[in-house]
Every structure is written in structure tokens, then in C-alpha cells.
C-alpha positions as CSV (number, residue, x, y, z in Angstrom):
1,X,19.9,24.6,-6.6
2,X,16.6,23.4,-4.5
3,X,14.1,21.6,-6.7
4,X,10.8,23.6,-7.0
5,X,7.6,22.6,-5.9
6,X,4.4,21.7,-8.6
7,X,1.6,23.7,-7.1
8,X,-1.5,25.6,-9.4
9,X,0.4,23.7,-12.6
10,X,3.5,25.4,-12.2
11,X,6.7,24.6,-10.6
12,X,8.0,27.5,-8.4
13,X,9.7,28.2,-6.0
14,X,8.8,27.1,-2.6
15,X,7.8,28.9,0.3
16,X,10.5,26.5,2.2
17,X,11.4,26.1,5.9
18,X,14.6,24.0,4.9
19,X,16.0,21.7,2.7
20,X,16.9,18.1,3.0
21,X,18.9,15.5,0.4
22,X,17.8,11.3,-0.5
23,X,20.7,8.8,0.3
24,X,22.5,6.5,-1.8
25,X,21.5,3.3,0.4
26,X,24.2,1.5,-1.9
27,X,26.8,4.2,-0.8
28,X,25.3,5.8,2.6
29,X,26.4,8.7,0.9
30,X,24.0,11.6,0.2
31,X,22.4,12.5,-3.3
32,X,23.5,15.9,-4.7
33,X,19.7,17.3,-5.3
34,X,18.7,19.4,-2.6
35,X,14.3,19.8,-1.9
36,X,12.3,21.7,0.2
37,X,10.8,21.2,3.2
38,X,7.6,23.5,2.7
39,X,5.9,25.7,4.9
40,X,2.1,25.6,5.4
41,X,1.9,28.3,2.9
42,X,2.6,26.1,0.1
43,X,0.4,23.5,1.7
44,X,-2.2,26.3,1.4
45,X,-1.9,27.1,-1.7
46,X,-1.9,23.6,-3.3
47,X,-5.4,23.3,-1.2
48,X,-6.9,26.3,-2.8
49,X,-5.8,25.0,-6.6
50,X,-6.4,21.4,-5.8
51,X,-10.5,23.0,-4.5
52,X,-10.6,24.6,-8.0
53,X,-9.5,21.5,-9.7
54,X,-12.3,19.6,-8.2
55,X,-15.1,21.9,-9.7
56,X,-13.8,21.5,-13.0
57,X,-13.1,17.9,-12.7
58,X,-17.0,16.9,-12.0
59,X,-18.0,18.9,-15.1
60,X,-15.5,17.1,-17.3
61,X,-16.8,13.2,-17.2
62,X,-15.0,10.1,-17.2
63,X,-13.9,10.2,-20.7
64,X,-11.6,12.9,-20.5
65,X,-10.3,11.5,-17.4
66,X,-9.4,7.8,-18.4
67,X,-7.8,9.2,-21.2
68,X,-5.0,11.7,-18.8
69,X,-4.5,8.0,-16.8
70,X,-4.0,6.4,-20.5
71,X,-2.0,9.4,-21.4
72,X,-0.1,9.3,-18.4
73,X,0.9,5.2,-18.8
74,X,2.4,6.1,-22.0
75,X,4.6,8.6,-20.2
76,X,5.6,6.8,-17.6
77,X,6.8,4.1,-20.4
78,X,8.4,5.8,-23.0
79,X,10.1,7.5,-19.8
80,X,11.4,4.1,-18.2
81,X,15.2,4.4,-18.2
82,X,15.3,7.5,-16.5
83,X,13.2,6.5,-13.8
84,X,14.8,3.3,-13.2
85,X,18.0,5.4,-13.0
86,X,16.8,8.3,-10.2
87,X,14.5,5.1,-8.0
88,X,18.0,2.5,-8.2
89,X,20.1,5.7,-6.7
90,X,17.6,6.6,-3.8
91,X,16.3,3.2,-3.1
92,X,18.9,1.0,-3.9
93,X,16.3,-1.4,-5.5
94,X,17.6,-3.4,-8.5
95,X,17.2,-2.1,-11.5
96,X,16.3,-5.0,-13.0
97,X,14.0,-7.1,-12.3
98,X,12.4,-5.1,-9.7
99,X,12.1,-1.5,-11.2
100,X,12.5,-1.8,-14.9
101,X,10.4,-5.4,-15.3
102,X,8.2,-5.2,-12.5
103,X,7.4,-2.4,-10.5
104,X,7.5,0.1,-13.5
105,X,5.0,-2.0,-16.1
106,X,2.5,-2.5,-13.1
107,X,2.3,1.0,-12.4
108,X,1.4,2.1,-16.1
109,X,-0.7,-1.1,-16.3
110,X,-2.4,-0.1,-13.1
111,X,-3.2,3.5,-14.0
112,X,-5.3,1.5,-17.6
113,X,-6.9,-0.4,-15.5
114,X,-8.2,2.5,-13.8
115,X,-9.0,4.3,-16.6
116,X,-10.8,1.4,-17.9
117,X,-13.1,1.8,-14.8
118,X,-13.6,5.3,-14.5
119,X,-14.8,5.0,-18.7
120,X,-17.3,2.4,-17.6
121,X,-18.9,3.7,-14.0
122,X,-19.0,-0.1,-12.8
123,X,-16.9,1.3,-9.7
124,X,-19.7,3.8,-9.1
125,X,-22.2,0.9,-7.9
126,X,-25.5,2.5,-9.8
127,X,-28.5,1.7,-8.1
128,X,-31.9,2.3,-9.1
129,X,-35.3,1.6,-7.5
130,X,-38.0,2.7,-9.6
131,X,-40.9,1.8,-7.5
132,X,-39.6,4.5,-4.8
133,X,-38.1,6.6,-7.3
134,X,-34.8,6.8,-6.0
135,X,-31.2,6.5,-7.5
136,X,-27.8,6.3,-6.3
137,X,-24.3,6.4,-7.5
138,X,-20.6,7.1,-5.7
139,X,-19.2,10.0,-7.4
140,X,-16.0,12.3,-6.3
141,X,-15.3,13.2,-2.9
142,X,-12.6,16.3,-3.8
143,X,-9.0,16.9,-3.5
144,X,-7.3,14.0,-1.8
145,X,-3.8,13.8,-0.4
146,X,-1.5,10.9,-1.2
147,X,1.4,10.4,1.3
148,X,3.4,7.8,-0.5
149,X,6.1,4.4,0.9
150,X,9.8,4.2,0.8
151,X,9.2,0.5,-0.4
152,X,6.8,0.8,-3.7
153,X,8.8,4.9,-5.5
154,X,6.3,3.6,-8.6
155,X,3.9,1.4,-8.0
156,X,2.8,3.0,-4.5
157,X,4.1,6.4,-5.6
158,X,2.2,8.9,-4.3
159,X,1.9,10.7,-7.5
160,X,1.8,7.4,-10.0
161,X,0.8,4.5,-7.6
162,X,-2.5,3.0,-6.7
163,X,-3.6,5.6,-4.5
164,X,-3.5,8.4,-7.4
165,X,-4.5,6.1,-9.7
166,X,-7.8,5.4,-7.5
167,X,-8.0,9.3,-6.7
168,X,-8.0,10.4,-9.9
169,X,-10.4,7.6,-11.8
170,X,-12.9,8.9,-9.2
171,X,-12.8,12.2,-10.3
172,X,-10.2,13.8,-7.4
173,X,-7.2,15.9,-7.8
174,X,-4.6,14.7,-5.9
175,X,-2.2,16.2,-3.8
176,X,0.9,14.3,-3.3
177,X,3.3,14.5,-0.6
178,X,7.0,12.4,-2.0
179,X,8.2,10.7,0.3
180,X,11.7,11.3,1.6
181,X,13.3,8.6,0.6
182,X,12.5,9.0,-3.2
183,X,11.8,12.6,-4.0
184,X,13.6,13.2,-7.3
185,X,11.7,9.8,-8.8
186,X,8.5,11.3,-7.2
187,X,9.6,14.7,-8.9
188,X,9.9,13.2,-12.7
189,X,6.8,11.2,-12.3
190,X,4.8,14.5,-11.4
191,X,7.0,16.2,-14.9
192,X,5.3,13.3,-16.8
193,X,1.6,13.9,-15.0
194,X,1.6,17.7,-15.8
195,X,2.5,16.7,-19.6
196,X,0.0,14.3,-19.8
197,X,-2.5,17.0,-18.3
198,X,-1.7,19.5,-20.3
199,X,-1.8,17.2,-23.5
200,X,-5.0,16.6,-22.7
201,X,-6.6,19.4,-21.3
202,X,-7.4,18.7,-17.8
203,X,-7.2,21.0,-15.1
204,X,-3.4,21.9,-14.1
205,X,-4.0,21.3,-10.6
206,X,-4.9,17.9,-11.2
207,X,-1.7,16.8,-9.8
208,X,0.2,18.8,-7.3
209,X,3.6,17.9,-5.7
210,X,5.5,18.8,-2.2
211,X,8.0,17.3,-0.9
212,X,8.2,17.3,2.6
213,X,6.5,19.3,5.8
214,X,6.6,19.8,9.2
215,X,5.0,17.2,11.2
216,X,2.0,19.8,12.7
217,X,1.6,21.1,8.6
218,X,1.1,17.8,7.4
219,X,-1.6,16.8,10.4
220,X,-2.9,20.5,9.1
221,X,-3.2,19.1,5.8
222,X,-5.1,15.9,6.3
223,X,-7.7,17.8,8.4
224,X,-8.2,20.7,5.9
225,X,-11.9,21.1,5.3
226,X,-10.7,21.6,1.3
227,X,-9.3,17.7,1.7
228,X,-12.1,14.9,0.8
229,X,-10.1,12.2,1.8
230,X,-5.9,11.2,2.5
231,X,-3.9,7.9,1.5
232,X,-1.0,7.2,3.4
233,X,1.4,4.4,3.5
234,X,4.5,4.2,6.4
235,X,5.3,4.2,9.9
236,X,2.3,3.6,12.2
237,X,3.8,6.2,14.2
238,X,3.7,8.7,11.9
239,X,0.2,7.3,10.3
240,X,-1.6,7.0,13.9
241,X,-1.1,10.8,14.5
242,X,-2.3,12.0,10.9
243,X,-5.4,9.7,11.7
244,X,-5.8,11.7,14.9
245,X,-5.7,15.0,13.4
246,X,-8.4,14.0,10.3
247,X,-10.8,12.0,12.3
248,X,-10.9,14.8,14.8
249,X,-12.0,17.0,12.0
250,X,-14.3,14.0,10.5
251,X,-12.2,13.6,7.5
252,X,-11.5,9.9,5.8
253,X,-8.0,8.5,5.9
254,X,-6.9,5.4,4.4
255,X,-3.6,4.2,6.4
256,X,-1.3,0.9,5.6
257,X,0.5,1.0,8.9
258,X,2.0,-2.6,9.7
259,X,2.0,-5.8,9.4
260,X,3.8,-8.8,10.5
261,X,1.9,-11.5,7.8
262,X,1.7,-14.9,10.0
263,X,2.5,-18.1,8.1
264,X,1.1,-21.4,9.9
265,X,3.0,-24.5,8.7
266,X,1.0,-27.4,9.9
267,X,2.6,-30.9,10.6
268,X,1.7,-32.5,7.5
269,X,2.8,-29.8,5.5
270,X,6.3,-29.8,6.8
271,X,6.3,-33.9,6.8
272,X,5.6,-33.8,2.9
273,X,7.6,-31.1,1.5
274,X,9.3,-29.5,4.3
275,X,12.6,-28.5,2.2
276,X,10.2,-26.3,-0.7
277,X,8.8,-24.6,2.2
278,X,12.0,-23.8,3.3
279,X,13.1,-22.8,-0.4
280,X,9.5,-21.0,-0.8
281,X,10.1,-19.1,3.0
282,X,13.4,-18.4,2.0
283,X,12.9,-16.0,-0.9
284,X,9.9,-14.8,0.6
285,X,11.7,-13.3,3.9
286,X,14.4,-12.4,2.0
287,X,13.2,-11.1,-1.7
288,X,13.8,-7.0,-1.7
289,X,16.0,-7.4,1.3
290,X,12.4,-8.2,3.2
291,X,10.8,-4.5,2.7
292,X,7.7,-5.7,1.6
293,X,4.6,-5.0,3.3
294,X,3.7,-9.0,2.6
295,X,6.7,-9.9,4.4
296,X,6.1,-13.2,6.2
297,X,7.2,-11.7,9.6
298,X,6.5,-14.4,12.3
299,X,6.2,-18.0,11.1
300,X,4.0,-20.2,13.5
301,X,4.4,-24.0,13.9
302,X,3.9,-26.7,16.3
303,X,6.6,-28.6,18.3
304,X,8.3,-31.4,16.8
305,X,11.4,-32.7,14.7
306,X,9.7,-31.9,11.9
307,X,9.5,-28.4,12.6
308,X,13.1,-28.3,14.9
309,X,14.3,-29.7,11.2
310,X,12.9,-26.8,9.5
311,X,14.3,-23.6,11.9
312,X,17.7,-25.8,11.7
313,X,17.1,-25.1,7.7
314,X,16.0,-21.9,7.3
315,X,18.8,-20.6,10.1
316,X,21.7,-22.2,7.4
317,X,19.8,-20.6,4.9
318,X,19.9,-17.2,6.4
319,X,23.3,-17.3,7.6
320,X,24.4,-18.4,4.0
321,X,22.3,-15.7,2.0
322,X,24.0,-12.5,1.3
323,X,22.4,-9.5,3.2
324,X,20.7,-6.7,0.5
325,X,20.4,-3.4,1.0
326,X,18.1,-1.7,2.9
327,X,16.2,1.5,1.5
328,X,17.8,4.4,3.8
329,X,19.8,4.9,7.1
330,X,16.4,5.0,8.9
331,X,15.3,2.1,7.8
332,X,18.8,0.2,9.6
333,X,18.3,1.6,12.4
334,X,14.9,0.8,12.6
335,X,15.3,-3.1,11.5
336,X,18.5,-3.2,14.3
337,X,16.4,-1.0,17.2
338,X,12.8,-3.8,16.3
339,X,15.3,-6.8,16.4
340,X,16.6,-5.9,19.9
341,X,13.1,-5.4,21.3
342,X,12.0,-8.9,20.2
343,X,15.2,-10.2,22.0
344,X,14.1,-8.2,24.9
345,X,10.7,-9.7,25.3
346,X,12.5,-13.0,25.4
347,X,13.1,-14.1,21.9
348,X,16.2,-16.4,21.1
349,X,18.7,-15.0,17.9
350,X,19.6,-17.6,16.0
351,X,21.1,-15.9,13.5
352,X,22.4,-12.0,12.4
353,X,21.6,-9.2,14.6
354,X,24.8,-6.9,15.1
355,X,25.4,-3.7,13.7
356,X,24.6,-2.5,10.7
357,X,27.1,-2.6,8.0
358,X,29.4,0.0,7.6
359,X,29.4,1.8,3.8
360,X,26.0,0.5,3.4
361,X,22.6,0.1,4.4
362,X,22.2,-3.2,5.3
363,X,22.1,-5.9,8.4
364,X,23.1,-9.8,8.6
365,X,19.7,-11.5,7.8
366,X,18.4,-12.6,10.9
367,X,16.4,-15.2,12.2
368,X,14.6,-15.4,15.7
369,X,12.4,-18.2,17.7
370,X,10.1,-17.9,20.9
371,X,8.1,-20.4,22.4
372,X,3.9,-20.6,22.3
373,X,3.7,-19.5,26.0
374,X,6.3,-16.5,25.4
375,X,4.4,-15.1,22.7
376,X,1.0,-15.3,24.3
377,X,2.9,-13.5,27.5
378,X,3.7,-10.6,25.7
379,X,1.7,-10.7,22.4
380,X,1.4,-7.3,21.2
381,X,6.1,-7.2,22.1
382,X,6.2,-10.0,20.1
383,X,4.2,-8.5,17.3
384,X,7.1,-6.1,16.9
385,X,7.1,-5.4,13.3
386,X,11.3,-5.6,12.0
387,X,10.4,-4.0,8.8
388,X,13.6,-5.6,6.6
389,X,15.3,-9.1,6.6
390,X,14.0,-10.5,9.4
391,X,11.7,-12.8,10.7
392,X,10.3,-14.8,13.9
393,X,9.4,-18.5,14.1
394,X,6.7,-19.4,17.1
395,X,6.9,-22.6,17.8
396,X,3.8,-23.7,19.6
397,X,3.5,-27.1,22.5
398,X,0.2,-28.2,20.5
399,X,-2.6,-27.2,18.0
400,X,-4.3,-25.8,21.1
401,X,-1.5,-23.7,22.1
402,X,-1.0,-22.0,18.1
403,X,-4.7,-21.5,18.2
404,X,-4.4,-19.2,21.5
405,X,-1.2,-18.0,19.4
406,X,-2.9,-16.7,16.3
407,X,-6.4,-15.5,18.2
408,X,-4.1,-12.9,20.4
409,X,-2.8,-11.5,16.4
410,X,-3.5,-7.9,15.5
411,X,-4.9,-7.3,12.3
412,X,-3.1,-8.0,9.2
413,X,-2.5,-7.5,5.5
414,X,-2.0,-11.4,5.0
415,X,-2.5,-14.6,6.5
416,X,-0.9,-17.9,5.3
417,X,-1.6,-21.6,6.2
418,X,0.8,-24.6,4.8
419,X,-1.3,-27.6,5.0
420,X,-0.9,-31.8,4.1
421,X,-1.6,-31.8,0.5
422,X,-3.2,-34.9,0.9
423,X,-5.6,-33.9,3.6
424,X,-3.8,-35.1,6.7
425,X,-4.2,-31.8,8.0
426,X,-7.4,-30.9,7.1
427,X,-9.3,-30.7,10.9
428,X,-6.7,-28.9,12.1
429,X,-7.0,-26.7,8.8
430,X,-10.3,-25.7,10.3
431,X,-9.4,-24.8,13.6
432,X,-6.6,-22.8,12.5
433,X,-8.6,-20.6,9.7
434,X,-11.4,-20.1,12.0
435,X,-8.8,-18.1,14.1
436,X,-6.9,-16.7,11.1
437,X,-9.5,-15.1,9.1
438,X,-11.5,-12.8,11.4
439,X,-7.0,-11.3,11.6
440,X,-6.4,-10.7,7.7
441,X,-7.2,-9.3,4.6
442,X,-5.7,-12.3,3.3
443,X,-6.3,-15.6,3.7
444,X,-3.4,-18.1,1.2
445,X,-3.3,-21.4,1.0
446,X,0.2,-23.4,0.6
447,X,1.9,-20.2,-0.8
448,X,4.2,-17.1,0.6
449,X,2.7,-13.7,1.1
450,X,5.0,-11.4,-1.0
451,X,3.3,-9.6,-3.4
452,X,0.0,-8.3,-4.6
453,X,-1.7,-9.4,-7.8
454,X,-3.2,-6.4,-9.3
455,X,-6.6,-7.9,-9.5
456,X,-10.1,-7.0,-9.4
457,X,-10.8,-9.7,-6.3
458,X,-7.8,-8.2,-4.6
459,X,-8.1,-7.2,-1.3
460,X,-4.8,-5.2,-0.2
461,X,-5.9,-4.1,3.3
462,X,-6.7,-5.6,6.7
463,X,-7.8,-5.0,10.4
464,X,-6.0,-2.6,12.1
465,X,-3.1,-1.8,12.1
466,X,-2.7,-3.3,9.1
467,X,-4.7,-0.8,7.7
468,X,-7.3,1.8,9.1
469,X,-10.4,0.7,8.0
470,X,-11.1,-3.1,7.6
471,X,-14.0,-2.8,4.5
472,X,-11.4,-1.5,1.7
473,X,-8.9,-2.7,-0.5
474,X,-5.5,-0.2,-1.7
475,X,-5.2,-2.6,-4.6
476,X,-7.8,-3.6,-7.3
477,X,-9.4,-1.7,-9.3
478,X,-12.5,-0.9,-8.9
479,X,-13.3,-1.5,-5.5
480,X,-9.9,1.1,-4.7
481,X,-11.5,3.4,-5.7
482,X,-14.0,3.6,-3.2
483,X,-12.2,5.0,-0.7
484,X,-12.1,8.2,-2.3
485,X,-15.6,8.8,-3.5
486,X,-18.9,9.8,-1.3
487,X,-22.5,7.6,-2.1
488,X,-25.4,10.2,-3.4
489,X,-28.8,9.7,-3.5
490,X,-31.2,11.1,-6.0
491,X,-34.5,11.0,-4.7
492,X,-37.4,12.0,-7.3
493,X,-35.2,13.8,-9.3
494,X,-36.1,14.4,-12.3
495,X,-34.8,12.1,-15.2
496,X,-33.0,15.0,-17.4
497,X,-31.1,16.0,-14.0
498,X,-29.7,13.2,-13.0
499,X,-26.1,11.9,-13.6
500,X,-25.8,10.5,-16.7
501,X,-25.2,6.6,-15.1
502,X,-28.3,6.5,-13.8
503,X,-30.6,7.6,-16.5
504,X,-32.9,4.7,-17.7
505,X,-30.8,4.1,-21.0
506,X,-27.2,2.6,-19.6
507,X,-24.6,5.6,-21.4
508,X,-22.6,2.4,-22.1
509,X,-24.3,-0.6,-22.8
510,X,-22.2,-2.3,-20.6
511,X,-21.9,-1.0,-16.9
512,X,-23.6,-3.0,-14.3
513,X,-26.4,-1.4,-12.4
514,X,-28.6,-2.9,-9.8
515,X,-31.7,-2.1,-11.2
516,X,-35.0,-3.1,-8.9
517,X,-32.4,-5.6,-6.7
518,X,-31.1,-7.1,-10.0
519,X,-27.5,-6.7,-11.7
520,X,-28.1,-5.9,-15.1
521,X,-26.1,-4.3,-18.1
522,X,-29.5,-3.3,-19.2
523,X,-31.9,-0.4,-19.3
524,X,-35.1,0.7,-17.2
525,X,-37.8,-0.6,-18.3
């Protein structure tokens, strides 16, 4: 039997053009559920609800809606086992730590927080200039589709994960599209949304679910004019041609594409405590078999013994380590197909490669080095992103040379720099940062990139490719929520029409408004 599709508040039958199954990474076996691969006609009709939606979404207020996100984290919890049980089977992530401690109470704990924010308005940056007599607030933008990773099934979930949670504290009905990887953990999580909707009276469509599309449907669906805005996490391939089709059609897309997360270990850093870096890099490469999007990808350093005493380390390390298992089939073959272009732009294996395993998803942990003057010969090959447990060390002639190194970077999510603890480092810290920073969302001292505080001075994004637009943050609530909202001004509107955030009394007592260019909890006048 083919799982149905959640369009208009029902689950039905889709209007399919195929089916396809999830894989048992652990097994390379596939799953027994079979789901849909829609048509447009479903696509269509989740677009017309999703428009409806909208309407009655920006007559409800944020009360109502902080308390379906409330409602919702309750759900989620009370439904944990379950969960854990259909994301372990299609992702092969561990149950425990990763799903059941981690992943799962961040996702309810991030769908509070933005509750917590859509109840007070202080994401909606009220402004109000009374000598000109005009105000301003973000408020929704409308239906927004939410194309989740194969990494994150919860806490990126495109119908639990930060995206929705953003979309729908801003007042937008969200369309998600599962990904493939995860589609019956993506199906129960939209079962708990339309409870928690219906217990608390929202609007049916408020959460929609498909499962897959054709490529040309899903660039359809991006570019809708019934879309406000799209989230998408996954392949820059894939991303870079939904970006085509919505900005053609001037709509907002919000893409994590890649990234490969540089790590500069200066001298000093190595001299002091080279063997906890190593421990530090170690788990870092290598925690969730390396399918994070902070994975430290490329490790830059300068010549010397301390640094030869380091790869010599980290390459024991590696071949000691037992491999995990990698999320899907197309994930192996990606990791194995990335690792043999960096050896083909001249990079030396020091480690792993080879096939991938037989029974399983999975591939020797591998470990790669290059010179300065190779990577600068062929930066943008070298910047091959091997999405899994693998990772390249630069090794630079000087501090002149890792300087050229990092300024020839793409954009990325994270960038880290090891430095002397007790200052030995510190004008080359300069140098270094003056090139890193302009390149990341990101900028850590002395610690690993892997993982993402939810936290409201987050910033989860990056230049491109790291992500598609540079000025906003996937993680921390409230500045996430941006993305998905549009700035109106009120200009000599009268004060019994205007949204109730910008009256002169402040509806909570609390929200910030810039009132006359001051930040105030207070009222006008």
C-alpha cells in the first residue's frame, strides 16, 4: 500500500507518477513502505489550500499560533520512541545519543523557542517614527516550501525543523517536501502537526506534506506566484537549479548548499597541545560518520614537524577508527566519486579510499594532504566538498602562503582558527582572521566546527555556496525568522488601523520597538 499524501488537512490518495522506497543504510536493503512521487497536480493543489491557509493565518494573531508550535512540541515528545524507531531505520543514525537525546529534544525545544517569539513580536523589528508619522513591522510573507536534509530527519525536518518552525512563527503555512531519505519519519511528524492543528484550531492547511516530485515540478513549485518564499537544504546541484527557477520568477529562496568548514591550526597551537587537537579533530571529522554540515572538511596548517607530527597522528587515528554508516547508497557513492576528484587534482591519500563496503553504507575513513601551491592551483577542485568521513589537510610553505590559501576560499558555514594559548600566535592570528572572516558565517576560536547552538546570536548561514544569501541565519530564533516574512510600512495610517505592535501602547509590555531611533520596551509618548 503507498502512503497517502497530507494536502487541504486530509491524507489522500495522491495524484502519483511513481513510487519509490527509503533504504536501510545499516542493511542496504530497502524499507517495505512504498510513497509517491507526485505529479504537479498535487503540487497544485497543496498551493491552492496552502493560499487559503495564509488568509486565515494573518487574521488569527500570534497567540493562537505559538500555541500550535507549543502544542506541537508536546507531540513530538510524548511521540519520541516511535520516531527514534522509523529515523534509526532510514538513516541509520544512532538511536541514542543522537536521535532520542539530542536531535529529538532540540527540535521540540526549537519549535518553543519559536513560539516564544512569535507571542512577543520582537522578531518583527517594530519601528516607529512619530515625527514623520510612519510605522513599520515584518509580518508574513505566505505559503512557504520547506525542502528538508538527509542529515538533520528532526531537527532540519522539513515539516518539524527550523525552517517550519521559522515559517510558521511568522505566520506562513508551510508546505513541506520529505526528503527521500527519510519519508516515513517525515510522514509521522506531519500525523503529529495535523493533531496539534486540529487541537487547536488552526487552519488544516497549515501543514501540508509530499513526498517527492519530478525535478521540472519541484522548480514549478518554488516559482509559483502562490509561494512567498522556499527553504531548502541538500545538494548544490539540486539547490542551484531551484534557485534558478525562483529568482527567475523574483521569488526568495533560502539554500544551505555546501561547505567544506576550514580549520587553521597555527604553530603555537600545535606546539602546546598538538595531541587534544588531534583528539578534538578526531571526533569532529568523524562524529555522525562526518555528515554534518560543520564538518571540518579541509584543515589548513603551515609546514613544519610540528604539523608533519600532527597528519602522522590524525592518519593512525583514522586508520584505527571504525568507519560508521553513511545515510543512503547515494550518499557512498557520492563520498567515494568527491574522494577521487581531490586525488585527481593532485591530492595525496594517506589513508581509506576504496570501495565502499559491501552490506552497508559506509567507506574506510579517509584522510588526504596537498601542498599550499596545489591548492591555490586548483582552488575551487580542491574545495571539493566529500560530504562523509573525510577530510583534507593543506599544508602551507609559510604564513604568506596559508593567507593566499584561505583568501582563494568560497564562502562558508564555519571558519576555525587554533591559536598559542599564550599569545605566541597572536600577529599571525590577525593576519589569518582578516582573511577568514569576509569567507564565513562563523568565525571559532580554539574549538571544532560540529554543531550549532540553538542560540539567539547564532548565525547558521554563510557566503555562498554555503548558503544563498549571506545576511541570514537558518538557526536562532528570531533572526530565522526573517527570511520568511516581508517589511511593511504604515505611513499616516490611522492609529485604530494599524497592526496591533505598533500601536502607541506596547500589546505586551515587553517587546522591543525602536521608537524615535531608541530601543525601548515602552510606549509612545
Amino acid at each position: 500500500m503507498t502512503a497517502k499524501v497530507l494536502i487541504a488537512g486530509s491524507w489522500r490518495d495522491a495524484d502519483s507518477v511513481g513510487t519509490f522506497q527509503a533504504t536501510n543504510p545499516n542493511t542496504n536493503e530497502k524499507l517495505a513502505a512504498d510513497f509517491p512521487i507526485s505529479s504537479w497536480a498535487d503540487c497544485d493543489a497543496a498551493l491552492d489550500a496552502a493560499q487559503q491557509a495564509a488568509r486565515e493565518m494573518r487574521k488569527l494573531g500570534p497567540e493562537p499560533i505559538a500555541k500550535f508550535l507549543e502544542c506541537y512540541a508536546d507531540k513530538i515528545e510524548a511521540a519520541k520512541d516511535a520516531l527514534v524507531e522509523a529515523a534509526h531505520a532510514e538513516t541509520g543514525l544512532p538511536k541514542s545519543p543522537r536521535l532520542a537525546d539530542g536531535e529529538l529534544p532540540r527540535t521540540s525545544g526549537q519549535l518553543r523557542a519559536a513560539a516564544t517569539s512569535c507571542r512577543s513580536g520582537d522578531w518583527a523589528l517594530a519601528t516607529i517614527d512619530t515625527a514623520a508619522g510612519i510605522r513599520s513591522c515584518y509580518e508574513p510573507l505566505g505559503p512557504v516550501c520547506v525542502f528538508g536534509p538527509n542529515n538533520f530527519p528532526f531537527a532540519f525536518g522539513s515539516v518539524s525543523g527550523g525552517d517550519f518552525a521559522a515559517a510558521i512563527a511568522a505566520g506562513n503555512p508551510v508546505i513541506g517536501k520529505a526528503n527521500s531519505s527519510h519519508p516515513e519519519t517525515t510522514r509521522l511528524f506531519a500525523e503529529l502537526a495535523l493533531a496539534a492543528a486540529e487541537e487547536t484550531a488552526m487552519p488544516r492547511a497549515i501543514v501540508q506534506l509530499i513526498y517527492r516530485t519530478g525535478h521540472a515540478d519541484g522548480e514549478r513549485l518554488v516559482s509559483d506566484p502562490r509561494v512567498g518564499a522556499t527553504g531548502y537544504t541538500g545538494s548544490r546541484s539540486a539547490g542551484l537549479k531551484l534557485k534558478a527557477a525562483a529568482d527567475a520568477a523574483g521569488k526568495p529562496i533560502y539554500l544551505e548548499l555546501s561547505s567544506v568548514n576550514p580549520v587553521v591550526l597555527l604553530p603555537g597551537a600545535l606546539a602546546a597541545r598538538g595531541t587534544e587537537i588531534v583528539d578534538e579533530f578526531l571526533t569532529s571529522a568523524l562524529m555522525g560518520t562526518g555528515q554534518f554540515c560543520t564538518n571540518p572538511g579541509v584543515v589548513l596548517a603551515i609546514a613544519g614537524e610540528q604539523t608533519d607530527q600532527f597528519i602522522e597522528s590524525v592518519k593512525e587515528r583514522f586508520g584505527a577508527a571504525p568507519a560508521g554508516t553513511l545515510l543512503s547508497p547515494a550518499v557512498a557513492v557520492s563520498l567515494k566519486s568527491s574522494v577521487q576528484q581531490l586525488c585527481d587534482f593532485g591530492a595525496k591519500l594517506l589513508v581509506g579510499g576504496g570501495e565502499v563496503e559491501a552490506g552497508r553504507c559506509a567507506m574506510a575513513n579517509t584522510l588526504l594532504t596537498a601542498s599550499g601551491k596545489q591548492f591555490l592551483g586548483d582552488p575551487e577542485g580542491f574545495q571539493t566538498e566529500a560530504f562523509g568521513n573525510a577530510s583534507l589537510i593543506v599544508v602551507a610553505d609559510d604564513l604568506d602562503e596559508l593567507c593566499n590559501v584561505i583568501a582563494s576560499l568560497e564562502g562558508n558555514l564555519t571558519g576555525c582558527i587554533y591559536s598559542d594559548p599564550a599569545g605566541g600566535d597572536d600577529a599571525a592570528y590577525e593576519q589569518v582572521a582578516f582573511e577568514l572572516t569576509p569567507k564565513v558565517g562563523r568565525v571559532l576560536n580554539d574549538k571544532m566546527p560540529t554543531g550549532v547552538a540553538v542560540s539567539a546570536a547564532m548565525n547558521h548561514g554563510g557566503p555562498f555556496p554555503a548558503t544563498g544569501h549571506p545576511g541570514f541565519t537558518a538557526v536562532g530564533v528570531p533572526g530565522s525568522l526573517l527570511r520568511f516574512a516581508k517589511l511593511t510600512s504604515f505611513d499616516n495610517v490611522r492609529p485604530g488601523r494599524l497592526p496591533v505592535l505598533l500601536a502607541d501602547k506596547n500589546p505586551t509590555g515587553t517587546t522591543p520597538r525602536r521608537i524615535d531611533g531608541v530601543w525601548t520596551t515602552g510606549d509612545v509618548g
